[in-house]
Structure formats: structure tokens, C-alpha cells
N, C-alpha and C positions, 0 to 999 in steps of 0.2 A: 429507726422508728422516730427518734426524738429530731432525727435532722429532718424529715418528712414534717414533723409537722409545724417544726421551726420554720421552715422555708415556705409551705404554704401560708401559713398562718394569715388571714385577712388579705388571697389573695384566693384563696379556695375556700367556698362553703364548708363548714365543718360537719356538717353530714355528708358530702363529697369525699374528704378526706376519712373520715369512717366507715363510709361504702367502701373507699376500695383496701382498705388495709384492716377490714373486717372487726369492727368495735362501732361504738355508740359513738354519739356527737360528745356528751357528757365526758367521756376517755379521752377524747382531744381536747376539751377546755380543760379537765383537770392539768394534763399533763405540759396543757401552753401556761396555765397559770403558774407549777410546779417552777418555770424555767423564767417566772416575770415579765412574759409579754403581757401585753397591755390589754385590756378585753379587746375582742370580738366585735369586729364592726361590720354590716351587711356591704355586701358588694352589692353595687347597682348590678342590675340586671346588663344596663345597654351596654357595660362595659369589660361583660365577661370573655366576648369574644375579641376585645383588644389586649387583654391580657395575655394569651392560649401561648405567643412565643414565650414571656418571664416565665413561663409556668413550665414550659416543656424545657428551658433552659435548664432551671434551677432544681427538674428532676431528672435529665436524662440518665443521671451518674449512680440517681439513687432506686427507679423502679423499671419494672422489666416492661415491656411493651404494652400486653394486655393492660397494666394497671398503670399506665402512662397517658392511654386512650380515654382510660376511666376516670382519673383525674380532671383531665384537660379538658372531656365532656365531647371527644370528639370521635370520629367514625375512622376508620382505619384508610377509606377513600381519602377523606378530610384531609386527615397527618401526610398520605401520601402528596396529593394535592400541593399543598403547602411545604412539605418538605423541599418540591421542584421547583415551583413557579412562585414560594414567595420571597424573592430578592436573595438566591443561592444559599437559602436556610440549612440546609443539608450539609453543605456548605461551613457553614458557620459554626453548624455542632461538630467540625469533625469529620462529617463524610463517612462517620460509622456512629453503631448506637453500642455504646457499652452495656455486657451481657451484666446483667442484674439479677439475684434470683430474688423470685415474688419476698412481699414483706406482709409477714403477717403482725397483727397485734400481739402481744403479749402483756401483761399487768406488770407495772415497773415494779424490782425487787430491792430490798433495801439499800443494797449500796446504789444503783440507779439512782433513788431518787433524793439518795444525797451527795450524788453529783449536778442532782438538776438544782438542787437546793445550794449549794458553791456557785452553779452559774447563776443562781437569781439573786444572790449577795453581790456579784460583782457586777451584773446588768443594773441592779439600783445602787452599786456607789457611782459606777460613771458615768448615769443617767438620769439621773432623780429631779437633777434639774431640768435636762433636756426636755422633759415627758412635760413639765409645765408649760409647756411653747407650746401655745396656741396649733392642731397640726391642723395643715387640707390635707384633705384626701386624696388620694391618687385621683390623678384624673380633674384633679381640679380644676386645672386651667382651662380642661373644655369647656366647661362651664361658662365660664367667664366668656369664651369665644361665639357659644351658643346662641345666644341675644343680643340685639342690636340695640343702642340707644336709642329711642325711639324719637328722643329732644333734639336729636342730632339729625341735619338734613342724610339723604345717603349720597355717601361721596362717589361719582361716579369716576371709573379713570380716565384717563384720555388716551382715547383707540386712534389718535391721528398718527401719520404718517411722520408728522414729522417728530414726534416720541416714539415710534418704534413699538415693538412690541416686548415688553416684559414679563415672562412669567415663570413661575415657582409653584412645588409642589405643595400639600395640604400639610400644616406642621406635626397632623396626629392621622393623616389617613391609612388607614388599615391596604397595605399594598394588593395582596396574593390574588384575589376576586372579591371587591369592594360594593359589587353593585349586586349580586346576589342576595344581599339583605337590605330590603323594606326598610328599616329602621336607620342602616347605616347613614350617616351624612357629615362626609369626610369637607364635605363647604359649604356649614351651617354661615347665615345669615349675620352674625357676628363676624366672624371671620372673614367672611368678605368685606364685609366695611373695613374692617383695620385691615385688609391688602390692598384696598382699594385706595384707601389713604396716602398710604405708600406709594400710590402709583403704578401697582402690578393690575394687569388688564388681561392675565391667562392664568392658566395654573393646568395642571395635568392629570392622567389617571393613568395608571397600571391595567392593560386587557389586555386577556386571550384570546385571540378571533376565532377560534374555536369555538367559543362558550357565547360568543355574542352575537351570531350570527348562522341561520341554516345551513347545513353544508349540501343542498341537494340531492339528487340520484348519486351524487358520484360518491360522497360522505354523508350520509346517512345520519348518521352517532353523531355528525357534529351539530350544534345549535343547543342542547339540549338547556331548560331555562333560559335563552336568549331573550325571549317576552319580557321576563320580571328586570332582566340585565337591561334592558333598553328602555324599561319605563323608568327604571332609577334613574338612567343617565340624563334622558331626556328631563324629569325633574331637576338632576343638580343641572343642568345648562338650562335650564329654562330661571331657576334662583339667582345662578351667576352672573346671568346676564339681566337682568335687575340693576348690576353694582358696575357694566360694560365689562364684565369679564367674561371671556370664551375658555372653552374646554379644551382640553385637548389631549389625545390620547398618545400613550408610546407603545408602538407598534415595535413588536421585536419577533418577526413571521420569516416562513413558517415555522410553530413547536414542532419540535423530533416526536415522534410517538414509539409509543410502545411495540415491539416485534409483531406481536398478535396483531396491530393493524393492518400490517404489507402482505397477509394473506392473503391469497387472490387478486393482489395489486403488488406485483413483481416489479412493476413498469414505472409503481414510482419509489422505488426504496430505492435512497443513495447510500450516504456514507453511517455505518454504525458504529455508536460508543456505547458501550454497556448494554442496557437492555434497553436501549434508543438506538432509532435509525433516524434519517434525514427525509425529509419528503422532497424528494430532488424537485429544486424550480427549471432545470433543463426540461422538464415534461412538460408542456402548456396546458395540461389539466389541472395541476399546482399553482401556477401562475393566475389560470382565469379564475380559483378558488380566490387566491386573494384579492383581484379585482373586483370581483363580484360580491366577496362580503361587505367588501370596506363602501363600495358603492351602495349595500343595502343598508347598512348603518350609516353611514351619510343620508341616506335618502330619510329615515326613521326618524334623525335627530341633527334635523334641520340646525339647530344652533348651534351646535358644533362647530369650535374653530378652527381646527386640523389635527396633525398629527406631529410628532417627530419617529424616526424611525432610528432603528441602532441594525445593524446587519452585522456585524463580527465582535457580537458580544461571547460572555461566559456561558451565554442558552446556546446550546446546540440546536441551529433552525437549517439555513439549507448548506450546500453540502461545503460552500467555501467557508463557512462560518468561523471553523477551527483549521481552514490550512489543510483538510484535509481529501481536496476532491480529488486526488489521484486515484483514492479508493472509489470512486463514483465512473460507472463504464461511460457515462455520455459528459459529467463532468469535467473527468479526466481530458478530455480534450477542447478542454474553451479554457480560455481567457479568465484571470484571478478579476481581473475587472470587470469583464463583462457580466461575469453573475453578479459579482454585488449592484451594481448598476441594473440589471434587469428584473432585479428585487425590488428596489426604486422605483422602479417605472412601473410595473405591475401596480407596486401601491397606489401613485401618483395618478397612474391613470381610473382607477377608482376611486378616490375621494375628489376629486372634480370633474367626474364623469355626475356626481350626485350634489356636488356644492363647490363650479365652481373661483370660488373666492375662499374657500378654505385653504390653511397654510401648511403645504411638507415640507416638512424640515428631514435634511438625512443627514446625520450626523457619524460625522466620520470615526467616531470611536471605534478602533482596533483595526481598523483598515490595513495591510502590508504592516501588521503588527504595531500599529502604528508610529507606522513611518510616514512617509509622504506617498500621494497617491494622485496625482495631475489626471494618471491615465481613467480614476474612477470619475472625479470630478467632469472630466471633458465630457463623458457620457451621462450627464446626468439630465434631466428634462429643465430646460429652462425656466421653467414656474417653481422648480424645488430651491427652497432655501439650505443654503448650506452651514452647517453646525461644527464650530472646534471649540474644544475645551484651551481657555484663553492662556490660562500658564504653564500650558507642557512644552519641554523640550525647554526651557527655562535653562542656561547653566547657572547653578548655586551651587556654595561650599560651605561648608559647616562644620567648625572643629576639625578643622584640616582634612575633610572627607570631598572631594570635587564628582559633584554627580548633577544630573539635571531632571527637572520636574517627572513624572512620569504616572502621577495622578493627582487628585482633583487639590489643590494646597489656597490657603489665604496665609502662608509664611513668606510666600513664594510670589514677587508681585509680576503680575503676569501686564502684557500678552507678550508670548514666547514666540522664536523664532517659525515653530512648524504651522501653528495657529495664523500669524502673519500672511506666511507663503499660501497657503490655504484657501485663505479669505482674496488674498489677492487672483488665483486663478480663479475663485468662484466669479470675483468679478467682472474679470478679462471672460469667462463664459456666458456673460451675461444675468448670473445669478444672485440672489439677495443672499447675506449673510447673518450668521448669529453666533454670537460669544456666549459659551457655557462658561459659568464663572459659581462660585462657592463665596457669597457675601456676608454671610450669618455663620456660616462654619461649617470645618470638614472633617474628614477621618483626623486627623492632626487631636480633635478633639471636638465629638459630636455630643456629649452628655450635658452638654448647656446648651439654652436655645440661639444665643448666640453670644461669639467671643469679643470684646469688648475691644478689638486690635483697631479702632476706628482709624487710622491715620494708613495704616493697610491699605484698607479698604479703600479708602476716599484717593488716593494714591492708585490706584487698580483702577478705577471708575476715571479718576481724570487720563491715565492713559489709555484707554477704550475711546474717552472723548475724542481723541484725536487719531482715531482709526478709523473708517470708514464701513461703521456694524451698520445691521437693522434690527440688531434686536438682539438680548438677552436672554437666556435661560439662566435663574437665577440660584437655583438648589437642582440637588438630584434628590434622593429622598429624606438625608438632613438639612437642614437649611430651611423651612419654610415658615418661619415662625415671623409676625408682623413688629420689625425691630427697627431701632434708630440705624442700623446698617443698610436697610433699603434704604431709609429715607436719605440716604449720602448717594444711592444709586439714581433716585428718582426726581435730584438735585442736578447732577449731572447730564442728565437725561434733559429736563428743561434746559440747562444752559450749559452745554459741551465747553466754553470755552469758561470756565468756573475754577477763582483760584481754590486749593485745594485747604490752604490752613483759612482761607473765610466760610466755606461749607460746614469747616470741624468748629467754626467758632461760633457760628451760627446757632448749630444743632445745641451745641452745648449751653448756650442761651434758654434757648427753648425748651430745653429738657428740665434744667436747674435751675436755672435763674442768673442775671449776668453776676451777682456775687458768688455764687460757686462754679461758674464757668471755669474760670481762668484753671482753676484745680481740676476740673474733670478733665480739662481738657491737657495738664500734664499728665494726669494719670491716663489718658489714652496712647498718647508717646510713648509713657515709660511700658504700657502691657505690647504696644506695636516692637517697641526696643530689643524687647526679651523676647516677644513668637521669631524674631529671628533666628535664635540660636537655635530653634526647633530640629531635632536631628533630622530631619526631615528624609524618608525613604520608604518607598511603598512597605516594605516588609517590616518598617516601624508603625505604618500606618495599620494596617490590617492588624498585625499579630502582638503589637506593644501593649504596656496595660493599661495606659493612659483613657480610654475608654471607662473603665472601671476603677482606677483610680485606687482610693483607700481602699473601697470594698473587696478588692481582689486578697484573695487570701496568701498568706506565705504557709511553706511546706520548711518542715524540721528536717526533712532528706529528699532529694534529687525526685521527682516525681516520671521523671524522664517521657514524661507526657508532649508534645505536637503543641504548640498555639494555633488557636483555629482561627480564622478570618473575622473579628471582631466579635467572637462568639466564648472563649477560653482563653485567656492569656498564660494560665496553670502557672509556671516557671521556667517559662521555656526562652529565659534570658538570651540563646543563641540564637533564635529566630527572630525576639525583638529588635535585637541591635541591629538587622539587616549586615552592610560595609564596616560601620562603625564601630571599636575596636570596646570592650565591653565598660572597659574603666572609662574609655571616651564617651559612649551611651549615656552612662548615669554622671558624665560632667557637665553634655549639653543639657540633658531636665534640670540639673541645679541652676547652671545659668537661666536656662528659663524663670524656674521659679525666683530666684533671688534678682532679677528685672524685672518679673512681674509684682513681686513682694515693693518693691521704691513706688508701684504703682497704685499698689493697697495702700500706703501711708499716704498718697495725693488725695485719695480717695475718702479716706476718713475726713478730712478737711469739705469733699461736698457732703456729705453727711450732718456737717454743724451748717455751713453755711447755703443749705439751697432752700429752696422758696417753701412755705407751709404745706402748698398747696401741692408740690412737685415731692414732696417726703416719701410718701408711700412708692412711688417711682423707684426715687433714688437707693431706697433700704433694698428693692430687688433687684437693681441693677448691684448694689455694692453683692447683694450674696452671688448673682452670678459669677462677679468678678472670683472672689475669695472660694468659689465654689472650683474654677476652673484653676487658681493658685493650687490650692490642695491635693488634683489629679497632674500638675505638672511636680508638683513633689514630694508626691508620694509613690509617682515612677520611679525619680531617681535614690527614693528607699529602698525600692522591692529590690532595683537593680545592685545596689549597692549588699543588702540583704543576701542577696543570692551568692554575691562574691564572698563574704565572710563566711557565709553557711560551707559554701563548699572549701575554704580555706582550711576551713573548722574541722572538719573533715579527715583533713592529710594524716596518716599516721607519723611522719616525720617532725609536728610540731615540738618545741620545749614546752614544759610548763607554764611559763612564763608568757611565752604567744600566744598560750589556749587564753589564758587571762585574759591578754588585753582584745583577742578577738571577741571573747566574750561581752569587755566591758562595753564594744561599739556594737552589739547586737542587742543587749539590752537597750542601749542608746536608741538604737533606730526603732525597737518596737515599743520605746516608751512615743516617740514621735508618731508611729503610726495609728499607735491607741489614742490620740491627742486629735490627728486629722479627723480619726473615722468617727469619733464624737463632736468634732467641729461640725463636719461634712452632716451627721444626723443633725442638728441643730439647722442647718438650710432648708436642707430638703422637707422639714417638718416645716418651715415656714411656705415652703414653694415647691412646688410638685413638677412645675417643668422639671428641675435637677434632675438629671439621670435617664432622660427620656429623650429616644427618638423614635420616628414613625415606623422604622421598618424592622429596629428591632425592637420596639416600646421599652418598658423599663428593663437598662440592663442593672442595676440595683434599685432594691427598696428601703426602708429605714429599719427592719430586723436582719439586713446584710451589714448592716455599720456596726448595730451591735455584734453581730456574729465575729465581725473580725476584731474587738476586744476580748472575746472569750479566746478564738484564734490565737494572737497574738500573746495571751499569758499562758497557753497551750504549751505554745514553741519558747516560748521564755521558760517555763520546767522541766521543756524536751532538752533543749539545746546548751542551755547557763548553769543550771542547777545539780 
């Protein structure tokens, strides 16, 4: 009950959290005030439903289903909805919901509430001064992005040709079905001005062509709200293009549907996974459905600037999607190319059946697992642009581990050997090409709006110069926030052949001032110096804690819990490590942190010397920095943490070894208590921290406190 209302607390209504764990509003402030959080602040209205992931997060472990629904304020369609289609949420929690039984109220009993009263002693000694830091509110920075200066001309970008096209997702857009609400506006008028600044001329959205479109006699159920889906859309491209930016949608067709669909349509069920089957594209009634929607929404919303398309993603669409069309009777005998190709062209041939000069993009993500694919490229429509993500297949080594790229990285300076090959048959096909590329940041670390490796980047961006792109995809769903790292993309962009330390000297003029340049711009070497040692490996990327950072909690015993997909890191130090050997894991985050740390010390030097006017700048670019220091070292605490804990552990230790494992476990959780009250002191100043679009906040600022209560938890479990 106390952790329910700890973890909602100002992020759910307190009469929400009293509905559903049956007491008064009154029962929940007493009992938040009992424990020293802070009053009670109203939640805006517009931004309850960009909460609903932090919120289903931070209860899936504590309430049972029904009163999960009740919380979140949502319908059971809804959760399911959103469980599938928003960005493998299901996914992220786990793939299962831990059984919970209901939580009722009860009136706390006297030793209760002089345990909440030891925690509100120790929340105001190591907070007292925190709490006087000026906070924003969650959510702030929309705000900010919401209105345009109105003193300011609007910048428009430049859609020529000979800049290519650049574009990047919304830094806070709500992904799962964004255009089903009226209110939503994931590319308010702000926002675009400072993309357009930048120099980005597209940006994209997340749809189900299901939902956006009628399905005729032959699908009936499909279309349903498509009307209200096409007036939004039509609204944000009609705003966008105000600022010369186009829309553009990612197409990831056909969805697998539910069993209950293929009744009575035998003819087009392919391959099944779970309680999903495939809508086989071998049937040309499948085919002309997606022709014909994408052609009626092109036609609806004229301003529309294409599409890109993913065909062998993690959605199961048609039946080669997962590798698996041998279970498909008409699948089974065509060609691993031809269907993905004939998916393509379906598309292709409806959105400029309706617009055209509108742009496909088909992006070779997971294609032949992704390996090389010449045979899918030859078949593609010559109007389609073709899409590689620029630094996979990269060989890098890291702390004696020899592995190569194999997701989205900015440690990792790209463009890689299969990218290369790629873009070169697209060429030889006669097709336009484009580089997915990660400029503002990646999984490596999404919880800042962007990572401050600027010599990276500009390094990445002049070798692009000298490849033969048409254009950029700049973020996937993190990455979109309007940062001096485009403007190092949209630099190069104007002048390809751009030396790369006069762009970093440049910016850093601009930003500071030429008396604090020279320092920012060590301190951007030294944070680029250190993301190198980054252990870098998909299964560090997904399941490490680096995401979460100080806020993840430590366990006093083996929890023997899964790491979920940037969703639970729990302690599941053998999955973080991916290759890397566990003592070598938590050597490379030290290196990280301890290069990134020489670049905190450059840094305080722009801080005295940059320009009056550049200050406020500068004091949130230093917390970014210092924000993103504390998740690279307070990984290689937890990992290090976990090794003594389970040391700790052995029944064969002497005396003497229990000692001094003890004395380095206090050690690291006096350091951890140190970061996560550092870490709240940021975030109270800046509200980006800890936020990205797809999964919103994966901590708040009573998760920092939580892991000091935490942390002296396991210092009585473990030491004492």
C-alpha cells in the first residue's frame, strides 16, 4: 500500500489512487505526507495520457489487472492495444504480467507508521536542500516547445535537392495511435521552428492502416475512427508544412490479427504465432487492401510526404516477416525475396498511385536477418528509396571483446561495411538512398535528450559527406529533440566537404562564447574519448541498467528475475553483460565514467567563462552532461554491487573476507546514495532527464528518493 502510493504519488490523481485501493483522497495525503513527500500537485489534464506507460510501469509488480486498468484510467481494449502496437511494450514489461493479489486499504498500525516516520527523517536529511531547487514539472519542456517566438521570422527548411532530405521523429510524441486524439499534437508550432532551425524538413509518425483507413466489403471492422485519424493527420501536415516540413508515415503492414479474424477467410490465414496469424500477402486481396488504403490516405492528405516501410521487423505482418513462411501453404513455395519485395510494391504502388512525388522509403531492417540482400534490392520499384542503418556490421572491440555493430550505436562511428554494399546496389539499381543514423542518442543511453559525444557525431556526419546519400533518417523513437548535434548534421549537409574540428569550433562559438569555446570543446573530446570504451552489445543495450541509471534499485538477494528490453534491468547482471566477462562489464562503465568525469572538469571551466547571455544554455547542457556521467557510473556500481553481494553470499568465506566485502558494499551504496541525490537535483532543474517518447519517463524524482531509502535498506540487510 505505502509503495502504491509512493510510486504514484503526483503522477496519479489522489482520488484515482483512492478509487482503486478503496479509501478517501484524505488516506493518501496523510499517508504521502507520513513518508515526506512533498504536496500534491494537479496533473494537467493534456498530459495524463502520456504518462499511462511510467504508470503501468512502476505498477505492473504491485497491482493485479482489474485495478491496474483503474489506475491508468484505461479500458482493457486500450492496455491490450497498447500492449501490441506501442513500440513492443509487452515486450518491455516482460512478456508476462505478474500475478498480484488486489490491494485493499487498511489504516497504518503503529509500527507502520513509525517506519514511514524513519523514512521521512531520512528523505529530509538527504533532501532538504534538494527540495529548495526551484522544480518543473514533468512535462515541462513541452511547454517550452509548444509556442513559437513570435519576434522570430519562421525558419523555413530547405526541401532542395541538393540538401536532401532530413528527418527525425517528435522528441515527446506519444507513438501506439497518436492521431485518435483531438488534443494530441506530437508537432506543436514550437517545435517545429527549432527543427526547422536545425535543418530537418520531415519528421514521422507511427500508423496502423487498419485504423486509418476503410477496409471495404472485404474488411468490414477495419477503418473504424479513420475520419477523426485523418483529420488530425491532415491538421499536423497542414502545421508542418508552414515550417517546409512533410510528414511521413512508417508503414509496418500487414498487422497479424487475432484467430477470430480468419473465420470464414481461410484463404487468407498464413503463418501463426500465438493467438496471431499472418494475413498472407501471396493472396492479392491482401495486397490490393494495402494498395488501396495507403492510396486513400494519400489521396485524403494531400500533404503528405511518404512513407518509410520496415518489412522484417519484431511485428509479425506477413508471413516472411519472422522467417517463417514454410508454415504458409502458398508462401511456402516463393521466394524469401519476393515477398518482401512484393510488400514494397503493393505500398509503392499506392502512395503514388495518389501523390505521385511522394517519398518510399523501404528500409532494409532485418532482411536475411540482416545480412545482405542484392536479391531483395534488385526487385524493388525504382521510385523506392532505399534505407540502411549507417553503422551496423561496423567491426569494433572493446575491452578485448571483438564484435561488430548490430544495432543503432553513436559509440560506434559508422557508415559500416553492409550499409556501404547496400547503398551501392541501390545505386547501381538505379535507386535514391538513405542513412539511418542515431545523432542525439541511442539505446547506449536514451535518458538524456542528447549525449554531448559531439566529435562522434561530426566524425559520422563528415564520413556520410563522402558517400553518396540522399538523405537521412535521423532518430528512431529517441533521438528527436532540437540539439546542437543536428546542427553538426545540418552543417554538413550544407557543405559535404566541411573540415570536421572547424564545424566542432564553430558551434562551440556559437553556443558559448569564443572565451568558453576552447573548454567546451575539450570537454566534447574528452565525453567522445570515453563513449568509446562503451561495452557496446545489443544485450548491453536492451537489458543493461544504464537506461535507469541510479534509479534502479539493488536487491539484498539474487532476485533471479529476466531483464526486460529497456523496460526492468531488476539484477540480472548476466544478461547485461551480454560477451563481456562480468568483472570486464563493470570495467568498461568505469572507463566510461572516469573519461567522461576529465570532461565534467573542462566543463566547469564553460560554466565561469561563457557569455551572460549563453548561461542558462550552458547550466543545462552541463546537467545533461553530469546527468548522463552518473548513469554511466552508477552501472558499473550496480555491476560491481552484484559481484560482492553474491560473493557475500558463499558459505566458504573467513571472517575476515565477510569484512572487507562488507566494507566495499557500504562503499558503493554510500556512492549510490550520493549519485541518486545528485541525479534528483538535475532532474528538479530539467524535466527532459529521464524521458523518452516511447517509453516517457522511465524515472521520476520520488524514484531517486526511493533508492536512498533502498540503498540504507540493503546496507541493514547485507553489513549490519
Amino acid at each position: 500500500m505505502y509503495a502504491v502510493i509512493w510510486r504514484n504519488w503526483n503522477l496519479v490523481d489522489p482520488d484515482r489512487i483512492a478509487q482503486t485501493i478503496g479509501c478517501t483522497a484524505e488516506d493518501i495525503h496523510s499517508i504521502a505526507a507520513s513518508m515526506g513527500l512533498p504536496p500534491a500537485q494537479p496533473i494537467p489534464p493534456g498530459f495524463r495520457k502520456q504518462l499511462y506507460i511510467t504508470v503501468l510501469r512502476r505498477n505492473w509488480h504491485l497491482l493485479p489487472y482489474d485495478q491496474l486498468l483503474n489506475l491508468a484510467d484505461m479500458t482493457p481494449q486500450e492496455l491490450e492495444f497498447s500492449l501490441k502496437e506501442d513500440d513492443f511494450l509487452f515486450h518491455k514489461f516482460g512478456n508476462l504480467k505478474p500475478a498480484c493479489l488486489p490491494l485493499k486499504y487498511s489504516a497504518p498500525n503503529p509500527q507502520e507508521r513509525a517506519i514511514a516516520w524513519e523514512i521521512k527523517q531520512l528523505v529530509g536529511k538527504k533532501f532538504k536542500k534538494s527540495f529548495k531547487i526551484p522544480a518543473e514539472p514533468l512535462f515541462g519542456f513541452i511547454q517550452d516547445m509548444r509556442n513559437r517566438d513570435l519576434s522570430v521570422p519562421i525558419p523555413v527548411a530547405d526541401l532542395s535537392a541538393a540538401e536532401g532530405l532530413r528527418f527525425i521523429y517528435s522528441y515527446f510524441g506519444v507513438f501506439g495511435d497518436p492521431l485518435i486524439d483531438d488534443h494530441s499534437d506530437p508537432y506543436p508550432e514550437g517545435l517545429l521552428a527549432k527543427l526547422a532551425s536545425k535543418g530537418i524538413n520531415g519528421v514521422w509518425m507511427h500508423i496502423v492502416l487498419n485504423q486509418l483507413a476503410p477496409g471495404g466489403k472485404e474488411f468490414p471492422e477495419f477503418g473504424a475512427g479513420h475520419q477523426t485519424r485523418l483529420a488530425n493527420l491532415k491538421r499536423i501536415s497542414q502545421q508542418a508544412k508552414k515550417y517546409g516540413i512533410k510528414i511521413s508515415l512508417y508503414v509496418n503492414e500487414p498487422r497479424a490479427m487475432p484467430l477470430a479474424f480468419f473465420k470464414n477467410r481461410s484463404s487468407l490465414a498464413g503463418v501463426q504465432q500465438g493467438n496471431y496469424m499472418t494475413m498472407c500477402t501471396s493472396n492479392e486481396t491482401v495486397l490490393n487492401w494495402i494498395t488501396h488504403s495507403l492510396a486513400y490516405v494519400f489521396k485524403e492528405v494531400p500533404d503528405l510526404g511518404g512513407i518509410f516501410t520496415i518489412t522484417a521487423s519484431e511485428n509479425l505482418t506477413h508471413c516472411a516477416s519472422h522467417d517463417h513462411q514454410a508454415g504458409c501453404p502458398r508462401c511456402s513455395k516463393r521466394d524469401y525475396a519476393d515477398i518482401i519485395a512484393e510488400v514494397n510494391q503493393a505500398m509503392e504502388l499506392g502512395v503514388h498511385r495518389a501523390n505521385p512525388d511522394a517519398k518510399v522509403i523501404a528500409w532494409d531492417w532485418g532482411w536475411h536477418g540482416h545480412g545482405d540482400a542484392p536479391d531483395i534490392i534488385a526487385r524493388l520499384p525504382k521510385s523506392v528509396w532505399l534505407m540502411s542503418v549507417s553503422e551496423w556490421a561496423k567491426p569494433i572491440e572493446r575491452g578485448g571483446i571483438v564484435s561488430q555493430v548490430n544495432e543503432y550505436s553513436m559509440s560506434a562511428v559508422g557508415p559500416g561495411p553492409r550499409a556501404q554494399r547496400h547503398w551501392a546496389l541501390a545505386k547501381e539499381a538505379g535507386l535514391k538512398t538513405v542513412a539511418k543514423v542515431q545523432f542525439n542518442n541511442s539505446w547506449e543511453l536514451s535518458s538524456v535528450p542528447w549525449i554531448p559525444a559531439l566529435d562522434l557525431v561530426a566524425q559520422h556526419a563528415s564520413n556520410l559527406s563522402r558517400v553518396d546519400v540522399d538523405g537521412f533518417m535521423l532518430s528512431w523513437t529517441l533521438g528527436g529533440y532540437p540539439s546542437p548535434n543536428l546542427e553538426i548534421a545540418q552543417r554538413f549537409s550544407q557543405d559535404p566537404g566541411a573540415d570536421p574540428k572547424a564545424v566542432l569550433d564553430s558551434l562551440a562559438i556559437s553556443r558559448y562564447g569564443s572565451q568558453a569555446a576552447p573548454f567546451a570543446r575539450k570537454a566534447w573530446t574528452s565525453f567522445s574519448n570515453a563513449f568509446l570504451e562503451f561495452p557496446y552489445h545489443q544485450s548491453v543495450l536492451y537489458s543493461g541498467p544504464q537506461q535507469y541509471g541510479p534509479s534502479n534499485l539493488l536487491y539484498p538477494k539474487p532476485t533471479h528475475y529476466l531483464a526486460s528490453m529497456v523496460g526492468f534491468p531488476y539484477d540480472d547482471l548476466n544478461k547485461w553483460r551480454g560477451p563481456y566477462p562480468a568483472d570486464g562489464f563493470a570495467k568498461q562503465f568505469e572507463k566510461v565514467a572516469a573519461g567522461w568525469k576529465k570532461g565534467l572538469d573542462q566543463f566547469k571551466k564553460v560554466l565561469i567563462t561563457v557569455r551572460r547571455e549563453n548561461k542558462e544554455t550552458a547550466l543545462k547542457d552541463w546537467g545533461i552532461a553530469k546527468a548522463a556521467w552518473l548513469h554511466f557510473a552508477s552501472s558499473a556500481n550496480q555491476a560491481r554491487f552484484i559481484l560482492l553481494r553474491d560473493s557475500l553470499g558463499k558459505a566458504s568465506l573467513s571472517s575476515a573476507n565477510k569484512q572487507m566485502l562488507k566494507k566495499q558494499i557500504n562503499h558503493l551504496l554510500d556512492e549510490e546514495i550520493k549519485m541518486a541525490v545528485q541525479l534528483f537535483e538535475i532532474i528538479r532543474r530539467d524535466s527532459r532527464i529521464g524521458f523518452e517518447a516511447s517509453n516517457l519517463y522511465y524515472y521520476v524524482p520520488q524514484d531517486l528518493m526511493e533508492k536512498v531509502i533502498n540503498g540504507e535498506f540493503v546496507r541493514k540487510t547485507l553489513t549490519h
